[in-house]
C-alpha positions in Angstrom: 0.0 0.0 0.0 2.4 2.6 1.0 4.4 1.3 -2.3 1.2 2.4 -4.2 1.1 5.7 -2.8 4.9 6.5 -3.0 4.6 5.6 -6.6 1.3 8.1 -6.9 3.2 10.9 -5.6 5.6 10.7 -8.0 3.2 10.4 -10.8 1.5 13.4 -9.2 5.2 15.2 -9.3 5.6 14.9 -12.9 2.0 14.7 -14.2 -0.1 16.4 -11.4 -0.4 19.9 -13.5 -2.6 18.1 -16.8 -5.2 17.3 -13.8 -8.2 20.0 -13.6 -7.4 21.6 -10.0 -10.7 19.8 -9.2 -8.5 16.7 -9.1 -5.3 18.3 -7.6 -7.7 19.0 -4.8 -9.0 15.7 -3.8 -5.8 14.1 -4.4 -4.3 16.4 -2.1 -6.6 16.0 0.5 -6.8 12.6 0.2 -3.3 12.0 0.0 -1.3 14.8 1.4 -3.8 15.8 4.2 -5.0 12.1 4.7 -8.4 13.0 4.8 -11.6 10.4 4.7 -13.8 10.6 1.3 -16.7 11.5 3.3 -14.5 14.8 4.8 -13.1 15.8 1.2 -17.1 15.0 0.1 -18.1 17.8 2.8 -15.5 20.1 1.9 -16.5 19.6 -2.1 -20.0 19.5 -1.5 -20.1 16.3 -3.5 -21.1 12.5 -2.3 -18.2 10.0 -1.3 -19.3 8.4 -4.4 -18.3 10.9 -6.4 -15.0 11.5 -4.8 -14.4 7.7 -4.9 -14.9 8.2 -8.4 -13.1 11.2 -8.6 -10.1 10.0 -7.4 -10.0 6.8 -9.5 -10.3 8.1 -12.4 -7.5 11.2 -11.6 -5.3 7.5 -10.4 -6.1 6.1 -13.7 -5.4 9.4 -15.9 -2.1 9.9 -14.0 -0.8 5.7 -14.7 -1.9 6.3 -18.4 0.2 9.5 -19.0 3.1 7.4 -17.6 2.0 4.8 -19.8 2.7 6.9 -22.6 5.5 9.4 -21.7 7.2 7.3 -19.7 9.0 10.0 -17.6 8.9 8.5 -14.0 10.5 5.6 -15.2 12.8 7.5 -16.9 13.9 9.6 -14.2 14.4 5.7 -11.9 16.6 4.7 -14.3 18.7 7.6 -14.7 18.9 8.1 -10.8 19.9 4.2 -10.8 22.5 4.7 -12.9 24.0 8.1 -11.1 24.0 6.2 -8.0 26.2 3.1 -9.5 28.5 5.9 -11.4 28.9 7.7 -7.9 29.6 4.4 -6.3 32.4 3.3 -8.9 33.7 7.2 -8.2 33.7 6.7 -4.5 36.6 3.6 -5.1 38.6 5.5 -7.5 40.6 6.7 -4.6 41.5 3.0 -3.7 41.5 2.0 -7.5 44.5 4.6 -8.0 47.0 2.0 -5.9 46.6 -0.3 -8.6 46.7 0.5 -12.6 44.6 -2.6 -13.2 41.4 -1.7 -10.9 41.3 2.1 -11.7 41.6 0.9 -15.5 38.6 -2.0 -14.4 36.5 1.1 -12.7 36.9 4.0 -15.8 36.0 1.2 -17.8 32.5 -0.1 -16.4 31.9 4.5 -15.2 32.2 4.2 -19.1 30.0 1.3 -19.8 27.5 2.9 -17.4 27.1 6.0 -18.8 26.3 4.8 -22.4 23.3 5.2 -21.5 20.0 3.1 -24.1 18.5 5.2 -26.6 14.7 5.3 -24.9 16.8 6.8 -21.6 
């Protein structure tokens, strides 16, 4: 669950501004405020129902335009691949002692930074 709503935030991050602010809202006070679907329904002056619904389909419209750009996955793999480069940096010191494992680390910094053509 909390998986679910980690990954939500982060769709919210990249595609939260092609909601209406109608959605915005209840996702934010779903999410970010924790509040119940009755309260947001109070606040809205809507039913549950319809924030339910509201909600799901803002979920749903949010995984689709990942679907199709693609840019939270994008931005995984690139921070994966910063964090193994910085890793390989952080032995160079210790590589430097010894011509064949700084040579073994520039070569796989290289290997990771040619990075695949949909990155």
């Amino acid at each position: 669950m909390l998986e679910r709503i980690l990954w939500l935030g982060k769709l919210v991050d990249a595609y939260g501004s092609l909601l209406t602010e109608r959605q915005q809202l209840c996702l934010e006070l779903h999410y970010d405020q924790d509040l119940s679907l009755g309260e947001i329904a109070e606040q809205l002056n809507v039913s549950r129902q319809a924030v339910h619904d509201m909600l799901k389909r803002s979920e749903l419209q949010l995984q689709e335009y990942e679907d199709k750009l693609g840019l939270v996955n994008r931005q995984q793999r690139q921070l994966a691949l910063l964090q193994q480069t910085a890793s390989l940096l952080a032995d160079l010191p210790e590589a430097l002692k010894t011509d064949g494992r700084i040579i073994e680390a520039a070569k796989r910094i290289q290997k990771l930074l040619e990075l695949p053509d949909e990155v």
